[in-house]
TORROTI-484817 format. One line per 3 residues: their letters; for each residue x, y, z of N, C-alpha, C. Coordinates in nm, 4 decimals. Example, Ala and Ser with C-alpha at 12.3 -4.5 7.8 and 13.67 -1.06 7.14 Angstrom:
BEGIN
AS) 1.3190 -0.5690 0.7800 1.2300 -0.4500 0.7800 1.3200 -0.3300 0.7800; 1.2850 -0.2250 0.7080 1.3670 -0.1060 0.7140 1.2900 0.0030 0.7870;
REM end
This chain:
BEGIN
XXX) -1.2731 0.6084 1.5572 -1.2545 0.5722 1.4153 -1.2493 0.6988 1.3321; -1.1211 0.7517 1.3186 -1.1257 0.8720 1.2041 -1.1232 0.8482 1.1054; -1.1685 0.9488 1.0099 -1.1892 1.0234 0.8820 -1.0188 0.9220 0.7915;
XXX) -1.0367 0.8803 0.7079 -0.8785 0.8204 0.6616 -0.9091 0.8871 0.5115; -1.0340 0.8680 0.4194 -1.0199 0.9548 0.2967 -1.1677 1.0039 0.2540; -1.1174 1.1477 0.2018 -1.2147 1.2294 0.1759 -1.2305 1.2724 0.0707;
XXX) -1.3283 1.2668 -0.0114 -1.3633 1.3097 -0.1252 -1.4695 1.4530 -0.1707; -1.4372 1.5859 -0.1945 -1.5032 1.6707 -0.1731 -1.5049 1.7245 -0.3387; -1.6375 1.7772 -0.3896 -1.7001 1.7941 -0.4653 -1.6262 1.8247 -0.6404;
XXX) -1.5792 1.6635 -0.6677 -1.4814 1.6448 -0.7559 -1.5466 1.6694 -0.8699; -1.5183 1.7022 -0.9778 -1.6155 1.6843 -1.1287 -1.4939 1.6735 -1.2287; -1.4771 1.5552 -1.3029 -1.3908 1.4750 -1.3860 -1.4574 1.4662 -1.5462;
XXX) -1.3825 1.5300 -1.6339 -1.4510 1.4909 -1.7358 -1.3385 1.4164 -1.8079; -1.3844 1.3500 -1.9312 -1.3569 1.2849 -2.0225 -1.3459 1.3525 -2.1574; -1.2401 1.4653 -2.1738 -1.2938 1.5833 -2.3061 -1.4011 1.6279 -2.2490;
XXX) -1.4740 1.6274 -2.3563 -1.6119 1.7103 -2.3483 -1.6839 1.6518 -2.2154; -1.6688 1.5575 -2.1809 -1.7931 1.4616 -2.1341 -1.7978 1.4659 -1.9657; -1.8870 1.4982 -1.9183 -1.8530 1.5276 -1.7652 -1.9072 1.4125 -1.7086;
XXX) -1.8019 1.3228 -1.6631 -1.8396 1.1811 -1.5935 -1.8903 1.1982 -1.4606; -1.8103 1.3034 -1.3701 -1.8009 1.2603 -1.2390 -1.8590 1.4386 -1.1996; -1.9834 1.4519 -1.1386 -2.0537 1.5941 -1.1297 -2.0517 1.5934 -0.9817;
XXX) -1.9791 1.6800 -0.9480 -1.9693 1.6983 -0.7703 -1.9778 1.5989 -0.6867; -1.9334 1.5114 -0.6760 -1.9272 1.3932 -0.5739 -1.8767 1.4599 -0.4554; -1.8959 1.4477 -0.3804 -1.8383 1.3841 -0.1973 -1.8649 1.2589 -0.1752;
XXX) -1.7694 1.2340 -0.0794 -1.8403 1.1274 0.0376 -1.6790 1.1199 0.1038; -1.6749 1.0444 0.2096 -1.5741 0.9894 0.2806 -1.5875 0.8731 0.3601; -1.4507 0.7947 0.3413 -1.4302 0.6756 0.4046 -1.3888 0.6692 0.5694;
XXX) -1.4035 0.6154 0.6366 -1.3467 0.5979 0.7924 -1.2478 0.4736 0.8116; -1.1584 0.5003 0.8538 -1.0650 0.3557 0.8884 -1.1551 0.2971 0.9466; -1.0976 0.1336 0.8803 -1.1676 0.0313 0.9283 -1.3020 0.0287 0.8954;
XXX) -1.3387 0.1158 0.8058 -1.4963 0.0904 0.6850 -1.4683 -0.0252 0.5738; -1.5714 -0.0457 0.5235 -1.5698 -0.1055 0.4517 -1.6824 -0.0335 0.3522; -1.6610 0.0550 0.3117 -1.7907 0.1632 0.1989 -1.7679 0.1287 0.0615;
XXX) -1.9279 0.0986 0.0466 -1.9166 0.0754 -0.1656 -2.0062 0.1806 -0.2238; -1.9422 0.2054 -0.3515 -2.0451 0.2710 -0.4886 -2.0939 0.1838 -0.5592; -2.2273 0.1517 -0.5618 -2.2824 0.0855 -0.6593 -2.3452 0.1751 -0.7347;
XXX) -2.4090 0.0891 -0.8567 -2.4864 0.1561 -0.9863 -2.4245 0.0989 -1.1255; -2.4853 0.1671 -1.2038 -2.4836 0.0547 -1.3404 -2.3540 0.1272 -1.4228; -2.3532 0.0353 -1.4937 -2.2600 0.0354 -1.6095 -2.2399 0.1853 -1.6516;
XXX) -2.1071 0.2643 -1.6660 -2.1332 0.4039 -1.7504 -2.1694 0.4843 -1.5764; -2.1777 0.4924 -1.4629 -2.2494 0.5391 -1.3327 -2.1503 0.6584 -1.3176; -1.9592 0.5852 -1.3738 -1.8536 0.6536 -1.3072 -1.7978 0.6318 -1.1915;
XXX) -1.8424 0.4817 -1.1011 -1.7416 0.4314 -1.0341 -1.6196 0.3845 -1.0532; -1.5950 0.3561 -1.1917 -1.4399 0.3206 -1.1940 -1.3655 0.4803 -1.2301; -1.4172 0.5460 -1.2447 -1.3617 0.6698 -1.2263 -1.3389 0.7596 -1.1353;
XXX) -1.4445 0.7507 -1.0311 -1.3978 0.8059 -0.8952 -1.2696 0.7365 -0.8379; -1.2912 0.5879 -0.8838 -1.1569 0.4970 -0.7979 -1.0286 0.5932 -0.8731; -1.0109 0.6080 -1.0284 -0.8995 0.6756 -1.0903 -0.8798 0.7998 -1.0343;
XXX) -0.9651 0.8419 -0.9819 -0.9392 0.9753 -0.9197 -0.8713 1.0023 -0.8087; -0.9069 0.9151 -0.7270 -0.8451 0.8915 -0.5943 -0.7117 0.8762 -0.5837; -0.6954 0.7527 -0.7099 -0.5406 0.7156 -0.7194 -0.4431 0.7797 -0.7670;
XXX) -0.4767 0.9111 -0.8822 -0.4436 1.0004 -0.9131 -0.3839 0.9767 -1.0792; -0.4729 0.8767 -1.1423 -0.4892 0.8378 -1.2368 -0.5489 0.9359 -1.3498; -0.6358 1.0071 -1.2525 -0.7281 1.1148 -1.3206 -0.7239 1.2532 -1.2447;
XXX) -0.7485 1.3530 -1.3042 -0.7704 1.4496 -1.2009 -0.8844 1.5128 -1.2348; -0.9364 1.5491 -1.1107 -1.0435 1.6573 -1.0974 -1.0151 1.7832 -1.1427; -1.0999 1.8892 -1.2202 -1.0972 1.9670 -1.2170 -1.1662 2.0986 -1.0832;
XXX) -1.2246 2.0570 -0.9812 -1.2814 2.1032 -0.8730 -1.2015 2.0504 -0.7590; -1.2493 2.1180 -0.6657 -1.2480 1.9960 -0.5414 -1.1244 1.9903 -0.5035; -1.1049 1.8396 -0.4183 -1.0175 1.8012 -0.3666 -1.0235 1.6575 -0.3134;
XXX) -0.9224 1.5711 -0.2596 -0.8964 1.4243 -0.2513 -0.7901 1.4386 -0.1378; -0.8615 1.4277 0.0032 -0.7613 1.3847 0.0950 -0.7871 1.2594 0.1384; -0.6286 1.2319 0.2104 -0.6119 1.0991 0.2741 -0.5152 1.1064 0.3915;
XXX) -0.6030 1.0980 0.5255 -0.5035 1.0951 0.6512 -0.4993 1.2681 0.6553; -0.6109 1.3652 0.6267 -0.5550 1.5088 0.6522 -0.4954 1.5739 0.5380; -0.3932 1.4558 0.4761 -0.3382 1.5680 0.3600 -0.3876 1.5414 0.1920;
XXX) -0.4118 1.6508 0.1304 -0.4907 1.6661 -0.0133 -0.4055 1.6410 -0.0906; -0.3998 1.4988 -0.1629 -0.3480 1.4372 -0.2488 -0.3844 1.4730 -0.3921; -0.4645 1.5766 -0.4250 -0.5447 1.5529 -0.5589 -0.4143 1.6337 -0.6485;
XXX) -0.3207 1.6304 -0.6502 -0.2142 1.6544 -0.7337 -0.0759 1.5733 -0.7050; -0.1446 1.4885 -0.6315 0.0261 1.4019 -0.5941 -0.0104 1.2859 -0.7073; 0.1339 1.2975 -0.7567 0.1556 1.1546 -0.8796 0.1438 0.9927 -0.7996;
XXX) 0.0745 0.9692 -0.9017 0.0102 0.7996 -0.8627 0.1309 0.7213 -0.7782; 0.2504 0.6897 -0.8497 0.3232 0.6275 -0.7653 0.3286 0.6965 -0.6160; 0.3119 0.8387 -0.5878 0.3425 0.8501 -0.4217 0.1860 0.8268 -0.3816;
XXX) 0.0932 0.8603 -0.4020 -0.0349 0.8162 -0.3786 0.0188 0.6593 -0.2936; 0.0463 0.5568 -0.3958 0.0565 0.4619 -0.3448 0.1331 0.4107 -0.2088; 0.2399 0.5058 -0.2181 0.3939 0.4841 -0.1348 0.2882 0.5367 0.0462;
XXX) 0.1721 0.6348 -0.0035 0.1492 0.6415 0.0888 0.0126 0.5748 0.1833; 0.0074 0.4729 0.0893 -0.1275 0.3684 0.1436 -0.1935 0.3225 0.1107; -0.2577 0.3740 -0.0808 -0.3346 0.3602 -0.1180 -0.2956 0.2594 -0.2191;
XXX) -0.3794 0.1584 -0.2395 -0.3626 0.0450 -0.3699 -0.4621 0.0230 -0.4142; -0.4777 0.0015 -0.5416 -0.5917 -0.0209 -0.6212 -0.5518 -0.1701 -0.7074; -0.6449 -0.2328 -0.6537 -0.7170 -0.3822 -0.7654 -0.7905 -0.2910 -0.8835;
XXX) -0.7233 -0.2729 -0.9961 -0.8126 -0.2733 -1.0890 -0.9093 -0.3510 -1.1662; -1.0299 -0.2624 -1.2196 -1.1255 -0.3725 -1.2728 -1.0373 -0.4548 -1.4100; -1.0766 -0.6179 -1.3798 -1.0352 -0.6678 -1.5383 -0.8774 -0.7097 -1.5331;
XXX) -0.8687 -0.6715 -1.3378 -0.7395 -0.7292 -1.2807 -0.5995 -0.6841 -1.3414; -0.5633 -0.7076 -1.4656 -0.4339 -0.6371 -1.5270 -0.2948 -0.6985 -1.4555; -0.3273 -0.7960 -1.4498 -0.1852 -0.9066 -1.4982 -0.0679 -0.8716 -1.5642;
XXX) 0.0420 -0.9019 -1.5637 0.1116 -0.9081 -1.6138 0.1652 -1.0809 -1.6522; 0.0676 -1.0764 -1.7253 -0.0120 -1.2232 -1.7829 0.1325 -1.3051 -1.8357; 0.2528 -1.2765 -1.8637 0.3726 -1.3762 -1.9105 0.4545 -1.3998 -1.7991;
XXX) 0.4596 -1.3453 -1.6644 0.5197 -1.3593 -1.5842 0.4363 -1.4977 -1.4461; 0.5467 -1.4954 -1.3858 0.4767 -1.5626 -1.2960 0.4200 -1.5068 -1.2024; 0.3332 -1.5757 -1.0918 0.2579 -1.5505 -0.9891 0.3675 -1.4125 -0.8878;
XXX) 0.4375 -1.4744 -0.8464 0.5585 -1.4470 -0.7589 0.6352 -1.3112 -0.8502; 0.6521 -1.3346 -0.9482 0.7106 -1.1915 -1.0408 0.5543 -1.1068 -0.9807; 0.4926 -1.1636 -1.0258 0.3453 -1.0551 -1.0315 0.3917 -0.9811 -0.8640;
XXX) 0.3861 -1.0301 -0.7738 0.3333 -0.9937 -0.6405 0.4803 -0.9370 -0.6192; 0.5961 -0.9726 -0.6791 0.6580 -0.8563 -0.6047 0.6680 -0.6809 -0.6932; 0.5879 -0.7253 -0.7930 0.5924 -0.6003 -0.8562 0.5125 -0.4655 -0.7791;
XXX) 0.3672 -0.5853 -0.7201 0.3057 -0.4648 -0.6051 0.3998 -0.4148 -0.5100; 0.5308 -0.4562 -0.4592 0.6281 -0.3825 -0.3524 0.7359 -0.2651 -0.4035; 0.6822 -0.2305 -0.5639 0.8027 -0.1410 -0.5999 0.8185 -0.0134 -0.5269;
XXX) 0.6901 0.0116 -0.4337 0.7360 0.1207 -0.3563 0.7906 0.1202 -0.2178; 0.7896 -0.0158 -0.1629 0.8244 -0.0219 -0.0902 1.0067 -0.0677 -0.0652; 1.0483 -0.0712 0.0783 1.1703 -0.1302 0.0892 1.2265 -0.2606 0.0931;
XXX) 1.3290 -0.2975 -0.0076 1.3999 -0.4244 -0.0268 1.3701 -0.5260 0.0950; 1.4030 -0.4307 0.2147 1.4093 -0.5431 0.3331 1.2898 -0.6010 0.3252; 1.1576 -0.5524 0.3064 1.0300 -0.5943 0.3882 0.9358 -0.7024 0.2937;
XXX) 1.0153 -0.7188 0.1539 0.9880 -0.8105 0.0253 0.9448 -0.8920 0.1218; 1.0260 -0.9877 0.1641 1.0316 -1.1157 0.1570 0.9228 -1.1550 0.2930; 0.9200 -1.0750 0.3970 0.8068 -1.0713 0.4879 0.6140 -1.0508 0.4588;
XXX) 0.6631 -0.9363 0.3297 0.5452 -0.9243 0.2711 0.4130 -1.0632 0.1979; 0.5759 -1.0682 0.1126 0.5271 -1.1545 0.0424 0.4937 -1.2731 0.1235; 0.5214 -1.3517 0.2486 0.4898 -1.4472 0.3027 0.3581 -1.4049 0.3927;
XXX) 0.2888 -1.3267 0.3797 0.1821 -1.2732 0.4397 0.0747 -1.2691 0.3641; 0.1172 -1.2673 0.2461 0.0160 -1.2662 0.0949 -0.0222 -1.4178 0.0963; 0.1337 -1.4814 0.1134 0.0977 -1.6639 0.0603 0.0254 -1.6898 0.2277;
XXX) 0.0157 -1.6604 0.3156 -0.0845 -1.6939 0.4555 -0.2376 -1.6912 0.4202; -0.2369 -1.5664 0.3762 -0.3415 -1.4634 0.2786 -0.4542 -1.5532 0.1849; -0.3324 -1.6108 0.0917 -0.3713 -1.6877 0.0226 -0.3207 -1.7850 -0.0205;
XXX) -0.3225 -1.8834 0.0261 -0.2405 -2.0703 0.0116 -0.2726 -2.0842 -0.1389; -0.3579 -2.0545 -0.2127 -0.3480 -2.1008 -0.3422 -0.2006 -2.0437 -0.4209; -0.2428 -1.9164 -0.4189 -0.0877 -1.8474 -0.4751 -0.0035 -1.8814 -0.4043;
XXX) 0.0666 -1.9546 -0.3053 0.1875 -2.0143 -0.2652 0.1617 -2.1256 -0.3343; 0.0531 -2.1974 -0.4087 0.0894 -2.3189 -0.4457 0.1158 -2.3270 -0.5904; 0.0800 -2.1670 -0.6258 0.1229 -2.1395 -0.7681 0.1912 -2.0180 -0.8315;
XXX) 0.3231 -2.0224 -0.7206 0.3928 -1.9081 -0.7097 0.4879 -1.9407 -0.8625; 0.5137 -2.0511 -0.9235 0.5795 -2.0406 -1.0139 0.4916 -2.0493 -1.1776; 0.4149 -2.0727 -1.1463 0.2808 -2.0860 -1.2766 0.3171 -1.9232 -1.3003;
XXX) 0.2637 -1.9336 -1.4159 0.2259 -1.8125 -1.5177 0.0941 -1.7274 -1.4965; 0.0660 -1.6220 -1.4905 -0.0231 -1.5620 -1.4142 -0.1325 -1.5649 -1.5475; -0.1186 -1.5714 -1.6875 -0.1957 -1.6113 -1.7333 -0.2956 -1.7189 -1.7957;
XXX) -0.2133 -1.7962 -1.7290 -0.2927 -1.9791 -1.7384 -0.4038 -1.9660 -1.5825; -0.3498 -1.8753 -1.4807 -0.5018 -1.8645 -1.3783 -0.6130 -1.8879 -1.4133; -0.6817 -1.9389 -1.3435 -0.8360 -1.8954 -1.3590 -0.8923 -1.7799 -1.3181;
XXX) -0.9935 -1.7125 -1.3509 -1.0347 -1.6046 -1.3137 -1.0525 -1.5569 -1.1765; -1.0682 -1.6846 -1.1130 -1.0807 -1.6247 -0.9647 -0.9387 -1.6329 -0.8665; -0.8182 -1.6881 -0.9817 -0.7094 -1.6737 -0.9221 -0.6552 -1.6220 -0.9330;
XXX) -0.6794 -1.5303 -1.0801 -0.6156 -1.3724 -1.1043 -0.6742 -1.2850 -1.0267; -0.7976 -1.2908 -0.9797 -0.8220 -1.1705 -0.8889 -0.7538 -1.2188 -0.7386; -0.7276 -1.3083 -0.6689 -0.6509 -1.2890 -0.5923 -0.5144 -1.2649 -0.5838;
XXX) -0.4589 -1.2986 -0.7227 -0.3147 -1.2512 -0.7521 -0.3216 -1.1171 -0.7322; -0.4580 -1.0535 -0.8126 -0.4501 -0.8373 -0.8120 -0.4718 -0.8256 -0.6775; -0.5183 -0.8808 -0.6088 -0.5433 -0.8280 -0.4207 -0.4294 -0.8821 -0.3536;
XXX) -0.3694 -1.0128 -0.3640 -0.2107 -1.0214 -0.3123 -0.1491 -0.8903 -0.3976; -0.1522 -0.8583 -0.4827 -0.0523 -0.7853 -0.5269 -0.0393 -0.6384 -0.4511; -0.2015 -0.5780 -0.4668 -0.2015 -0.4584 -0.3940 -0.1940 -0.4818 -0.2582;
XXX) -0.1637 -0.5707 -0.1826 -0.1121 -0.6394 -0.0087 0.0250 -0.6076 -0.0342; 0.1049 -0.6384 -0.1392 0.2282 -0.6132 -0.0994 0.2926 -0.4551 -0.0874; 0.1951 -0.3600 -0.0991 0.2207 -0.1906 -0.0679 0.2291 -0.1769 0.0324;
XXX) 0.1818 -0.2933 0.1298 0.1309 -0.2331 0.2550 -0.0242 -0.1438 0.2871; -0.0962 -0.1683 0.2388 -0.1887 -0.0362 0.1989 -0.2439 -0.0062 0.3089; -0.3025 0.1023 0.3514 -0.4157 0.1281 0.4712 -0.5491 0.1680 0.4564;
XXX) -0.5401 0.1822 0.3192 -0.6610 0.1493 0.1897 -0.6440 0.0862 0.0740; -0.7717 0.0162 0.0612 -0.7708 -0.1073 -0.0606 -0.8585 -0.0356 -0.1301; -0.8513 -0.0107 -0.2534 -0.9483 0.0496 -0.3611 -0.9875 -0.1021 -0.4535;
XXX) -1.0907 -0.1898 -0.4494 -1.1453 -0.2704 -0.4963 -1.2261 -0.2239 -0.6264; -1.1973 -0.2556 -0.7051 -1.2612 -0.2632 -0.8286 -1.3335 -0.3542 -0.9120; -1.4769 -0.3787 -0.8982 -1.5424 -0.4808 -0.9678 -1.4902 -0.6309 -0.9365;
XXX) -1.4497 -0.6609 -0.8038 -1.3779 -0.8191 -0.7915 -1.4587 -0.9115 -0.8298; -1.5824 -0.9224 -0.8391 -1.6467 -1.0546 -0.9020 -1.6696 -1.0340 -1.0508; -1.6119 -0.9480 -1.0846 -1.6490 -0.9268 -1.2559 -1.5996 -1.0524 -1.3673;
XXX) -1.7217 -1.0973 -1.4269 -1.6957 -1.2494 -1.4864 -1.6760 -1.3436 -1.4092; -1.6769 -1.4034 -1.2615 -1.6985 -1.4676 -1.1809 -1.8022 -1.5830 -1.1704; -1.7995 -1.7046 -1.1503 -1.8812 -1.7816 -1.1212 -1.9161 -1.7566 -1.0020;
XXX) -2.0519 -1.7983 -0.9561 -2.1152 -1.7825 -0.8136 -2.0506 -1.8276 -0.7167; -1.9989 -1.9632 -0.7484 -1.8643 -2.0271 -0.6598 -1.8208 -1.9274 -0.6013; -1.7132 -1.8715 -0.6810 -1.5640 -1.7960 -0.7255 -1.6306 -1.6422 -0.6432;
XXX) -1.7646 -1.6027 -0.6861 -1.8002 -1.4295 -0.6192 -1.8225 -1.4929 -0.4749; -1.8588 -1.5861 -0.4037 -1.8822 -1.5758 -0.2849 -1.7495 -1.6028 -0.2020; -1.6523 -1.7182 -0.2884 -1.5041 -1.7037 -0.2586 -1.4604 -1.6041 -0.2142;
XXX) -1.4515 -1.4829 -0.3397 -1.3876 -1.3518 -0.3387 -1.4537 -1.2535 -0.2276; -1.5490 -1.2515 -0.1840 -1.6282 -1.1557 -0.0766 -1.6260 -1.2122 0.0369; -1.5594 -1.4034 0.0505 -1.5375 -1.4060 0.2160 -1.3717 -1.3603 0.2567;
XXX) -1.2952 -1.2780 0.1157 -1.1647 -1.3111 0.1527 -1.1803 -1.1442 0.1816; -1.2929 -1.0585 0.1122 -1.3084 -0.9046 0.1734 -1.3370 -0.9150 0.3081; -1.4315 -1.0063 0.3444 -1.4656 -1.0165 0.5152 -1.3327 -0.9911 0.5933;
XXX) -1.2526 -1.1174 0.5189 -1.1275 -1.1185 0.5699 -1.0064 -1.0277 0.5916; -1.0026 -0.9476 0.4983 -0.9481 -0.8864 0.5016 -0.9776 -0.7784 0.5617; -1.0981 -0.7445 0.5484 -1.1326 -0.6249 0.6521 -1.1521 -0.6592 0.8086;
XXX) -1.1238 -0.7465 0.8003 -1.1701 -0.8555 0.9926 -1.0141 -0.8527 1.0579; -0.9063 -0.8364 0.9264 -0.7528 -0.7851 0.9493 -0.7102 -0.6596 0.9929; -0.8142 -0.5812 0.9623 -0.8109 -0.4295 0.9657 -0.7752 -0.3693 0.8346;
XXX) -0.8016 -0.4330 0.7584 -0.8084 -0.3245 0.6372 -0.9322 -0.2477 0.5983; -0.8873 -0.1345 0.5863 -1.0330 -0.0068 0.5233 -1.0595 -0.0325 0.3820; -1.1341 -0.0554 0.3459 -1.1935 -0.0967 0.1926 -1.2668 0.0073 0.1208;
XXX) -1.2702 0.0281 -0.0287 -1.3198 0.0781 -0.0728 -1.3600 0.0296 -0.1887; -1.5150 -0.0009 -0.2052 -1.5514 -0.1094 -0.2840 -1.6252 -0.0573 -0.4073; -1.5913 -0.0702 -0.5116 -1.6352 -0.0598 -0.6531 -1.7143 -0.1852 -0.6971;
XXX) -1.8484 -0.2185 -0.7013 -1.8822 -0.3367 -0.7557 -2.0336 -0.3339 -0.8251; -2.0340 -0.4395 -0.9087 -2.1358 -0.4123 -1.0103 -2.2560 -0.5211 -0.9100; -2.2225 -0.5833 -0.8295 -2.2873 -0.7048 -0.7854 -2.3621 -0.6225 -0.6571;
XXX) -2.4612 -0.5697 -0.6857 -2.4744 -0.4888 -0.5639 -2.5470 -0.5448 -0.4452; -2.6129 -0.6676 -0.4562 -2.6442 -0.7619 -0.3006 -2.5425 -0.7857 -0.2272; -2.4292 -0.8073 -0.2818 -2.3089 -0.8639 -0.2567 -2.2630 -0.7489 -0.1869;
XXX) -2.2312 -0.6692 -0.2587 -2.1751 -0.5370 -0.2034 -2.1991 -0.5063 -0.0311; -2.3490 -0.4637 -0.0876 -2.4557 -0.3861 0.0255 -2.3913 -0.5462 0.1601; -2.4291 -0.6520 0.1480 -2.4032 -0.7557 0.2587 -2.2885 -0.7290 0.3230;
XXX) -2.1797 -0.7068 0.2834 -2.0144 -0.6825 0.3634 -1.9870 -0.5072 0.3679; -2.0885 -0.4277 0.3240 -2.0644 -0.2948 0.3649 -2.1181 -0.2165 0.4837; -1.9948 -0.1402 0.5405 -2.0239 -0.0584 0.6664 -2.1400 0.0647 0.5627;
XXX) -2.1244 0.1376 0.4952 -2.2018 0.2208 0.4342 -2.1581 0.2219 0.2768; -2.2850 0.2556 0.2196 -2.2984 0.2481 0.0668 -2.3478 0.4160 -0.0178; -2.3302 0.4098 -0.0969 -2.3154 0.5286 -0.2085 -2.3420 0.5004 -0.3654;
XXX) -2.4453 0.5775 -0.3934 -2.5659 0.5297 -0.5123 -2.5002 0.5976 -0.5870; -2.4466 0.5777 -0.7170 -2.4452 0.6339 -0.8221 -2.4958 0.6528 -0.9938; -2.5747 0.7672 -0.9995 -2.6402 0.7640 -1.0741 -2.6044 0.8636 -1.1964;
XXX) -2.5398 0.8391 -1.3439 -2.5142 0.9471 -1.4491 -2.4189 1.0524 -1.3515; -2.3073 1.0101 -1.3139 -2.1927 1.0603 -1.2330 -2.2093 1.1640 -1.1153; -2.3668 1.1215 -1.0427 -2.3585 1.2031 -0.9073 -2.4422 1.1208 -0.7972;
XXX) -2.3901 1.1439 -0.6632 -2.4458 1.0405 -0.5648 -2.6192 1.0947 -0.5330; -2.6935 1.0009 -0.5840 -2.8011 0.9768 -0.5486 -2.8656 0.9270 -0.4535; -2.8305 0.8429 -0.3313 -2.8487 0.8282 -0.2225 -2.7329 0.7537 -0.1764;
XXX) -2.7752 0.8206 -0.0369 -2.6523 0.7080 0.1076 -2.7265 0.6481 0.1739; -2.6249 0.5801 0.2737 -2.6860 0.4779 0.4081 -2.6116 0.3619 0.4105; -2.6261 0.3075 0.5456 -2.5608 0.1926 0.5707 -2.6040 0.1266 0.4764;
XXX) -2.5042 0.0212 0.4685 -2.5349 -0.1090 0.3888 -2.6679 -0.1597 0.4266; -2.6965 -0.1800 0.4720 -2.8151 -0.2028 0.5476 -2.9501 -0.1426 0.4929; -2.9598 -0.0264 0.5070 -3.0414 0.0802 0.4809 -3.0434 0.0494 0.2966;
XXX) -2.9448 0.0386 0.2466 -2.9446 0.0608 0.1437 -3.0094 -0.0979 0.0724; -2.9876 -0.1637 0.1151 -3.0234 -0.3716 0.0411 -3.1871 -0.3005 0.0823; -3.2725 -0.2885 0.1783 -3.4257 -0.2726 0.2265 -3.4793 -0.1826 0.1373;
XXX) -3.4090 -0.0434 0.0765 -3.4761 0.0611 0.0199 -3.5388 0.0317 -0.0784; -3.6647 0.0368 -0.1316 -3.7233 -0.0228 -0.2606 -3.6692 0.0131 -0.3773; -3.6200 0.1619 -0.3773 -3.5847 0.1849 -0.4910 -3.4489 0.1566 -0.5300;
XXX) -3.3837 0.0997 -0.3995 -3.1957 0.0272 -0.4841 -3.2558 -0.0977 -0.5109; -3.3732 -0.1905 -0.4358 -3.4013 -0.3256 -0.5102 -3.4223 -0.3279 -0.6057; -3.5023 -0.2434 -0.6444 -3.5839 -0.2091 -0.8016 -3.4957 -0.2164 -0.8762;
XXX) -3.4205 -0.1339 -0.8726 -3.2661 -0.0335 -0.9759 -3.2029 -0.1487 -0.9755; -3.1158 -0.2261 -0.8615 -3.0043 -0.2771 -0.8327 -3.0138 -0.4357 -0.7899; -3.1131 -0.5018 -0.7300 -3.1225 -0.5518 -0.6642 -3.2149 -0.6769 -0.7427;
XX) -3.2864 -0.6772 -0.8137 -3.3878 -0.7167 -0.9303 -3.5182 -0.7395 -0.7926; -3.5342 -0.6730 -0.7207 -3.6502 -0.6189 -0.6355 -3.7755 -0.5711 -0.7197;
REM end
């Protein structure tokens, strides 16, 4: 199981404001690794970083060997990487089916139509509401529209962003058996989430973030038992 993306001692500011203070860590194909921590921590900013949304001023951002931390977002993507953003980002007047082939703009004409029937396998709801309007969804059907969507790149990393955010309990345990799933497909995950029991349960290893620097690691595992992520994270 090799090394697929690496993150080496990035620091991102915001103007003045230094969000992201030397981070590392790295993902392994076929992981499933999350950042948890609170609101303001700078996990949705490491994800921008990666994607090349943001740049580091330090450091570096490889994927597969080669250092992406200056390649423009669209080739980022072309070369594996897709991001579910938090708060999903619809293209709320179109339909389901407009939505999902918009995730294939980097890819080739031929492989549309294969894709897309792998998404509706994926997910039978969106085949049953491929012509609905993506903003009459419900919340837990727009977030599978943003994860069909980033499926249709092809990705060999999923950058997950906050998927149960505003979620009913229903709808978050929905959404985390379709991560099982998807990672039980072979997809490598990279999980951004505020729900951190949830998290820690479907993660190969986890990453604490605290005022934009990693404060502790460990398996998922290691990390749900530690008193002080129950305390912090966990209402332990």
């Amino acid at each position: 199981m090799g090394e697929m993306l690496r993150v080496d001692d990035i620091n991102v500011y915001y103007g003045s404001i230094h969000a992201i203070k030397g981070v590392s860590f790295a993902v392994n194909e076929g992981e499933i690794v999350t950042l948890i921590g609170a609101n303001g921590a700078g996990k949705s900013t490491i994800l921008k970083t990666v994607s090349g949304l943001l740049r580091s001023r330090t450091g570096s951002v490889s994927f597969n060997g080669t250092d992406i931390s200056r390649v423009p977002a669209d080739r980022i993507v072309s070369m594996g990487i897709a991001q579910c953003p938090e708060g999903r980002r619809m293209f709320l007047q179109m339909t389901v089916e407009e939505n999902l082939r918009m995730g294939a703009y980097t890819r080739p004409a031929a492989s549309l139509d294969k894709n897309l029937g792998l998404v509706y396998e994926q997910f039978p709801r969106l085949k049953e509401r491929s012509r609905q309007i993506a903003g009459t969804l419900s919340g837990g059907e727009q977030q599978m529209l943003a994860m069909g969507r980033a499926l249709m790149s092809e990705p060999r990393l999923m950058m997950l962003d906050e998927p149960s955010m505003g979620l009913a309990p229903i709808l978050v345990d929905q959404i985390f058996g379709i991560i099982r799933e998807l990672h039980a497909s072979g997809k490598t995950i990279l999980l951004v989430e505020q729900n951190a029991s949830k998290a820690l349960e479907v993660a190969d290893r986890g990453y604490v973030l605290e005022t934009g620097r990693i404060a502790m690691t460990g398996t998922g595992a290691e990390l749900a038992s530690s008193p002080t992520v129950k305390k912090a994270y966990l209402g332990g």
